[in-house]
N, C-alpha and C positions, 0 to 999 in steps of 0.2 A: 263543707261550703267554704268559699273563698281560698286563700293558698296552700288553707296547712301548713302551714308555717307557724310562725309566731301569733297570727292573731284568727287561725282556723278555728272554726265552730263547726260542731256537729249536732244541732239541734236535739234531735230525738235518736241519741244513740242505744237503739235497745230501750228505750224510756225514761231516759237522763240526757241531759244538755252534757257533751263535753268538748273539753276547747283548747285551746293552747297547744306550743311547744308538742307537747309529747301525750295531747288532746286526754288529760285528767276528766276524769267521768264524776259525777254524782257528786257523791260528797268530799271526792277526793276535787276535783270542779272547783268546791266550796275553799276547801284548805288555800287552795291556790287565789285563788281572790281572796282571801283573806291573810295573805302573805302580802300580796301587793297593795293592799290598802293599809297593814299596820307599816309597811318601810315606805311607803309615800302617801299619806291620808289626804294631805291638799290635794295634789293633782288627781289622785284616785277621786276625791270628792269632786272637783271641779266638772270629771267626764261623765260623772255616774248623773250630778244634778242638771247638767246639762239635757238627758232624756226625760229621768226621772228620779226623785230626790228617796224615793222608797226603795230602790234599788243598791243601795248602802244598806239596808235594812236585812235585806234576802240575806246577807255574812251573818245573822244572829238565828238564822231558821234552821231547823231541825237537822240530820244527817238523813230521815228517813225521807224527808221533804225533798232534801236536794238529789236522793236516791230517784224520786220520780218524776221531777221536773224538767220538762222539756220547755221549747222557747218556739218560737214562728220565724224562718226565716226572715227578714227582714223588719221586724217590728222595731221598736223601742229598746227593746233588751237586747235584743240580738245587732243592733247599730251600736248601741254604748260598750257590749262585751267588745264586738271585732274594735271601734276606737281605743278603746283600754288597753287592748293587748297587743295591737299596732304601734302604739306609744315607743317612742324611744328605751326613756328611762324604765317603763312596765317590762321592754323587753331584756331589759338586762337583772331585772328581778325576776325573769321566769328563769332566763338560762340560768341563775344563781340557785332559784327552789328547787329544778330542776335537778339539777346535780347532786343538791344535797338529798333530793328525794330517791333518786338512786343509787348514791351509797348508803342510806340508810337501808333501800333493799336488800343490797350486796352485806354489809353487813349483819342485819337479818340472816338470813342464808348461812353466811359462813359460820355463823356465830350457833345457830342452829341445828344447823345441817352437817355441819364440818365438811363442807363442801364449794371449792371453789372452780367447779367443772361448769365453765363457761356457757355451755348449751343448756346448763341446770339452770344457771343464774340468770341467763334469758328467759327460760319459759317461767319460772315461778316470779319473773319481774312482771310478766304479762298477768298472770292468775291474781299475783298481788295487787295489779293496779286494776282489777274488776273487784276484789274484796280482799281486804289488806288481812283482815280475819274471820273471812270466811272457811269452810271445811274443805275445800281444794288446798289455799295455802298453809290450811293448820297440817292436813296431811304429808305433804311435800315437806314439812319441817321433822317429819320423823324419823331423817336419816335412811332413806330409799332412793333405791337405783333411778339413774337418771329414766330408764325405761319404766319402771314402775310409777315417776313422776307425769310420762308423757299419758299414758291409761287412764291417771285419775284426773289431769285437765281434759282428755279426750271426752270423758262420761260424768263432765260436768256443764250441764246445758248454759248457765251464765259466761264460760267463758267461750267468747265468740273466735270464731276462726280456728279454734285448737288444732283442730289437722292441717292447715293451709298454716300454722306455725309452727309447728312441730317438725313438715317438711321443710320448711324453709331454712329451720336452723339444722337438719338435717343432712341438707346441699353441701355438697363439698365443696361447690365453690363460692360457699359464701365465708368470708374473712372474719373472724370475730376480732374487732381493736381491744388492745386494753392498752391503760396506763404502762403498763409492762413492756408488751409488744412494740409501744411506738418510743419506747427510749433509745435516743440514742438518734432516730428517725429526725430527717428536716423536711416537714411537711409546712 
């Protein structure tokens, strides 16, 4: 719902609200608002009690809670989320969690896996951000072929799209960037 962008919402994704930038689900959702309320609490507080003053509160609810909470498009929550993350200064706090949340992936990974195979580090960034340590990602940390990686997101029902991502990073003509690749590049 709305740009996808920096202040997109997906209401009931699978059964979780997820939103932003790089649309964090459930309890990862939660981390992420709660990034941008401990680096800016004033303005965070100002938009939150502007709807509703208990919605500061929802940062201190469960991981399981935020795993199933969906929102109504257009309510109260769902107006203060898209204002929050349309925000200026919110949006330079997501692009900042944002990055730091996927080198911590890549990290992960490399550190793990000993594997810095770009099409690996795609898919298991995907599996990661549906369950950071669930049995999809604990397996792909076993030092398996990127093929063998692709099998067990395939025949794991929580992760959504796994064949329509799998071929994608597949495609030859799709370009992976890295830090690496654009040195030296004037984009």
């Amino acid at each position: 719902v709305g740009s996808l962008g920096a202040n997109g919402i997906n209401p009931n994704d699978s059964g979780s609200l997820s939103i932003g930038l790089t649309q964090m689900r459930g309890s990862n959702a939660k981390k992420l608002l709660k990034y941008l309320y401990d680096n800016n609490p004033v303005e965070y507080a100002a938009i939150a009690n502007k709807y509703d003053n208990r919605f500061i509160s929802y940062l201190d609810k469960s991981d399981d809670w935020w795993e199933n909470h969906s929102i109504v498009d257009g309510d109260n929550e769902f107006k203060y989320i898209n204002e929050l993350l349309d925000n200026d200064n919110m949006i330079k706090l997501q692009y900042e969690y944002c990055l730091n949340y996927e080198k911590d992936i890549i990290d992960d990974i490399v550190s793990n896996c000993g594997t810095s195979d770009e099409k690996y580090i795609l898919l298991f960034s995907r599996c990661y951000n549906y369950a950071p340590w669930g049995t999809t990602p604990e397996a792909m940390r076993t030092g398996i072929t990127y093929e063998e990686a692709c099998e067990i997101a395939r025949n794991d029902k929580y992760i959504l799209k796994a064949d329509e991502l799998i071929n994608k990073i597949n495609n030859d003509d799709i370009e992976i960037v890295t830090i690496e690749s654009l040195k030296g590049e004037k984009r």
